[in-house]
N, C-alpha and C positions, 0 to 999 in steps of 0.2 A: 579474345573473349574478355569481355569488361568484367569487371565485380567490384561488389561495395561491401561494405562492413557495417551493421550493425551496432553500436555498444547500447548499454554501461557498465553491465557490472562481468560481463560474459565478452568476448570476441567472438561475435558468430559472422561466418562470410556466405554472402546471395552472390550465388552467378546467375548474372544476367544474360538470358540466348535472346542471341540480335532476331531470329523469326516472329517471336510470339510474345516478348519481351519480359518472359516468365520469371519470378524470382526464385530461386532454391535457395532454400536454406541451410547451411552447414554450421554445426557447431563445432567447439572444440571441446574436447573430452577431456576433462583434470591430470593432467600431469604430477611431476615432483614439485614443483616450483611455483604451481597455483595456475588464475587464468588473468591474462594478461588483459586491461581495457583499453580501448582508442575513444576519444571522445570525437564523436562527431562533426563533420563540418559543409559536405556538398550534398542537396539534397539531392535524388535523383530525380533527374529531368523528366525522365518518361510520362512517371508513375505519380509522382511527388510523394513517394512515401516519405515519410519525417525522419529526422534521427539516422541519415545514412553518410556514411564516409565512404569513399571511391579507394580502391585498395586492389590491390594484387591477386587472385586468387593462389590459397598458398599450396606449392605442389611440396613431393619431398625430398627438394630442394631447400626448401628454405623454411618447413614448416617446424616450428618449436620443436625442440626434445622434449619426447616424453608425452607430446599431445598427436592425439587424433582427429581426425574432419569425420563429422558424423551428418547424412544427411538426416534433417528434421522436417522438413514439408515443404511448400511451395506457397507465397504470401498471396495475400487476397488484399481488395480493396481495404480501404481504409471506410468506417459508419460516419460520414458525415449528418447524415438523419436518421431516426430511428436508435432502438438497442441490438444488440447481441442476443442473441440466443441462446440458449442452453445448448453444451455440447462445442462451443467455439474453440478452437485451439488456439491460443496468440501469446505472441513474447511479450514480456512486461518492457516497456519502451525504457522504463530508469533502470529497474536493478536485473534486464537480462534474463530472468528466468521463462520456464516455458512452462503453461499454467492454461486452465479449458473452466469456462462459465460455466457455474450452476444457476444462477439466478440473479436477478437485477434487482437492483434496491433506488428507489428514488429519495436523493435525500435533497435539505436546503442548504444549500452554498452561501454562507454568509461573505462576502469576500468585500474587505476591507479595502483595498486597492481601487476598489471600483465607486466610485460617489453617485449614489441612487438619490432618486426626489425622496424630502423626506416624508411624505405620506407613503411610500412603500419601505420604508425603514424599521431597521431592528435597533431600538436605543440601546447601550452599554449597559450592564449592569452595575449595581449602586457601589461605589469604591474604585471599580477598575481604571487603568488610563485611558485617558483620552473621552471625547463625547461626541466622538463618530457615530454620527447611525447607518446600520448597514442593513441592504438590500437583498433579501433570500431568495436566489435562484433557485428552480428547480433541476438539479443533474445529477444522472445515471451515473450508477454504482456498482459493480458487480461481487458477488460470492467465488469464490475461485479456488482451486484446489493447483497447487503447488506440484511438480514434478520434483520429489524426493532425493532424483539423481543431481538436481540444479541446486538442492538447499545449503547445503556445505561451501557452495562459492560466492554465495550473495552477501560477500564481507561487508558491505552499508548495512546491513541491519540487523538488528541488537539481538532477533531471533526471527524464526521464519514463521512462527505461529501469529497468528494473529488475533484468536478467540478464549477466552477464558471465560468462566463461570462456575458459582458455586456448586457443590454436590447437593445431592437433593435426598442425603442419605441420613437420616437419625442418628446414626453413629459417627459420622464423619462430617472434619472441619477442612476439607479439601478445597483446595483452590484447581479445577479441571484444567487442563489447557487440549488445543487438538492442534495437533502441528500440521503446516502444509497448508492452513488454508486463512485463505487470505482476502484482506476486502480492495480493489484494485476499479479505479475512475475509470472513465471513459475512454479519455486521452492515454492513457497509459497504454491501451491495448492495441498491439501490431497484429493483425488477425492473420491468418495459415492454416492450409488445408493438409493433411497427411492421408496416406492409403493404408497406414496402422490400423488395427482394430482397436490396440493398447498404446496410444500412444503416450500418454502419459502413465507415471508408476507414483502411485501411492494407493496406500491398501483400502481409501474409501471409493475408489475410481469405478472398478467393479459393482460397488454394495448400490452405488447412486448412480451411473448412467449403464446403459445397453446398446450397443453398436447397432442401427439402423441404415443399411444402403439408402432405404428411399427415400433418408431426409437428409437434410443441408442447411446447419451440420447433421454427417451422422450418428448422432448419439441425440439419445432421445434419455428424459428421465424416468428412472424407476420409479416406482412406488413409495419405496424407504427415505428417497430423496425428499419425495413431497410430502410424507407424511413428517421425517426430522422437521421442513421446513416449519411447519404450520405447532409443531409440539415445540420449537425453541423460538420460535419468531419474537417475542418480545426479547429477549437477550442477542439476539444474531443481529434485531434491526438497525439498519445505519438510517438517521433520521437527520441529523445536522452535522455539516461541515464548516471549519472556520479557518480563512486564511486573512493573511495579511506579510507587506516587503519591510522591510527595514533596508537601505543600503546596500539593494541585491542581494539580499539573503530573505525568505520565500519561506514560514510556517504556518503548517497544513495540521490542525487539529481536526481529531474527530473523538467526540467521547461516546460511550457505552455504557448502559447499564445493564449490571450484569445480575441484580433480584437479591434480595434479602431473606440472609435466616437471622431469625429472632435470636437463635441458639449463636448464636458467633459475635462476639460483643468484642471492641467495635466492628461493626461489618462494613468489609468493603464493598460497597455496591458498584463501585463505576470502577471503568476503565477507560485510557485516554492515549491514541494515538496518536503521538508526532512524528512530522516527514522534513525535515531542513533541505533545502535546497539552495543551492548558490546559483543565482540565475546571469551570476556574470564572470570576467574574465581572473580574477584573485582569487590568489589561494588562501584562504582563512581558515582557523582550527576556534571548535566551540572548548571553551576552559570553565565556564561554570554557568548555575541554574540560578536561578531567583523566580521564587514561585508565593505567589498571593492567594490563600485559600480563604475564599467565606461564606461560612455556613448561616442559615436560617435566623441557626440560636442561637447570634449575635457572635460567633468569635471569629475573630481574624488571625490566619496563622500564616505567618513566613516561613518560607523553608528556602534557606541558602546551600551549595554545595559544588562539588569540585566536578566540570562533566557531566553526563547523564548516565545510568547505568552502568556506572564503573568506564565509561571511555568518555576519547574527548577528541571526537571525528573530525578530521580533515577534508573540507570539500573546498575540491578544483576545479580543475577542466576534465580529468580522467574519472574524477568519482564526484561527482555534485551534489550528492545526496543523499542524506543518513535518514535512519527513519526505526523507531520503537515504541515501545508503549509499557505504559506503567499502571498503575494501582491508587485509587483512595478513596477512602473513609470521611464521613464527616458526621456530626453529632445531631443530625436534622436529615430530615428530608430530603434535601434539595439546597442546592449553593450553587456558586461562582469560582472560577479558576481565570487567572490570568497571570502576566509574570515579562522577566526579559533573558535571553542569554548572555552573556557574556560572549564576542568573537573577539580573537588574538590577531591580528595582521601580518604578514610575516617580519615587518620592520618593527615589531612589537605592539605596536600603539590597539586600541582597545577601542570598540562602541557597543552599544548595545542594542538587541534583535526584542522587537515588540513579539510577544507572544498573544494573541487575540484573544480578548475576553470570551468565556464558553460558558456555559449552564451545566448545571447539574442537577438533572431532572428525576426524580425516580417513579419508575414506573407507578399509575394510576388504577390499575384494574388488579384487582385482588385473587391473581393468579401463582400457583404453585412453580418454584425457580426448575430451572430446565433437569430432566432426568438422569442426566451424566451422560457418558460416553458411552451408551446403550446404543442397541438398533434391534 
């Protein structure tokens, strides 16, 4: 019996039966000692799923101390056309976790690496580097709700939440967060079918979908779900995405605007996503930030510093991939963000990683900031 291995941030092992060439899923369960990753290398032939290493299936003979093989579902094709559905079960292809579509989001992919005619071009904004114009694709995005039991192992990222916004409370200067859920591409998602009715565990799972046998997927959305969606949609929406390589290292900005209270001086309206990716064979470590802010009302501010949120990630072949998101203010409306990292090599020597010029847009329609963590 063959079997492959899945990574990144998880070891989860597929056996493969030679009849029907079915993949099962097995993960492994947390241990003492954490969860161990293989980075990928043979695709499978069959199937051509992505991201698969040819591996042992592990009995308990040889399987870690302290971990368990837990089956999780059986994979399904991979959406070469079309979206996903509401209700999809699938593994996050980079950081491993096991996570089900709420909703699709279409955003524009500005992506720098690609050289478009320039009459379909996005010009730079005024100051930043370079005078590249880029090209906005349109590509599917998904809302996604994180399995709770996976969060604590997905060591690449700075936290597992992915949405914040401000309270909508007279008395309170709260910054919200809702953990577990998360905004997750296209390409990231390995789709899988389960015969759970729960198969995921987080406590909005329940409130927003309902088990249906006779659809595919079966979970169909509640009510709550679509009402949340349409009552926070201007702060939830993913509208523009920006990438751009430096030297095989690969950042994936997305910013957010998260709505303004007058009452919160300076308010921070946005929020901004970044995913570093080392899309080759070196080990590099990011050692500091350089960030170029400019607002409307003429200021320019640099912010230098050691790392990103207190760390200073290592991406290889085992973990490729770090990815957080931060906060900020500006004295206008609307600005620009751009910047470089610092990468360390392992023989010491140093270059720097372009971070892609981004907008900072704030919402136009004269609506009330999202209601908090109600339903």
């Amino acid at each position: 019996m063959a079997a492959c291995a899945i990574r990144r941030g998880f070891l989860t092992t597929i056996i493969k039966y030679n009849k029907k060439h079915t993949h099962r899923i097995l993960s492994i369960i947390e241990g003492s000692r954490g969860l161990v990753s293989k980075r990928p290398r043979f695709p499978c032939l069959a199937c051509d799923l992505p991201n698969i290493q040819q591996r042992r299936f592990m009995s308990s003979r040889n399987r870690p101390e302290g971990k368990v093989l837990e089956t999780v579902g059986v994979f399904e094709a991979l959406k070469q056309h079309g979206k996903y559905e509401t209700g999809q079960l699938f593994l996050h292809s980079v950081f491993g976790y096991r996570g089900i579509v709420l909703f699709p989001w279409h955003a524009r992919l500005y992506d720098r690496d690609v050289t478009p005619p320039v009459s379909d071009s996005k010009p730079d904004p005024p100051g930043s580097h370079g005078s590249k114009e880029v090209k906005g694709e349109t590509h599917t995005y998904y809302q996604v709700l994180i399995d709770t039991r996976d969060c604590p192992h997905i060591s690449q990222r700075s936290q597992t939440e992915a949405v914040t916004f401000l309270a909508n409370h007279d008395d309170s200067r709260a910054l919200y967060a809702i953990p577990g859920l998360d905004y997750v591409s296209h390409e990231d998602i390995l789709p899988y079918n389960s015969t759970e009715q729960v198969p995921i565990q987080h406590e909005l799972f329940e409130r927003f979908l309902i088990f249906n046998p006779a659809k595919n997927p079966p979970f169909s959305a509640r009510d709550t779900l679509k009402a949340w969606q349409e009552k926070n949609h201007p702060w939830l929406e993913l509208s523009d995405v920006h990438r751009e390589s430096t030297e095989n290292i690969r950042v994936t900005v997305i910013p957010f605007y998260m709505g303004m209270r007058v009452r919160i001086s300076p308010p921070p309206p946005w929020r901004y996503c970044i995913r570093l990716e080392n899309m080759g064979n070196e080990v590099v470590q990011l050692r500091e930030r350089h960030w170029r802010i400019f607002s409307l009302s003429g200021t320019l501010e640099t912010v230098r510093g050691r790392g990103v949120v207190g760390r200073e990630p290592v991406l290889s072949k085992e973990q490729p991939a770090f990815q957080y998101s931060s906060h900020v203010s500006l004295q206008a409306p609307s600005g620009h963000m751009w910047g470089t990292f610092r990468i360390e090599r392992t023989d010491g020597s140093h270059f720097d990683v372009r971070i892609p010029p981004f907008s900072l847009e704030s919402n136009k329609d004269d609506k009330a900031p999202p209601a908090g963590y109600t339903f």
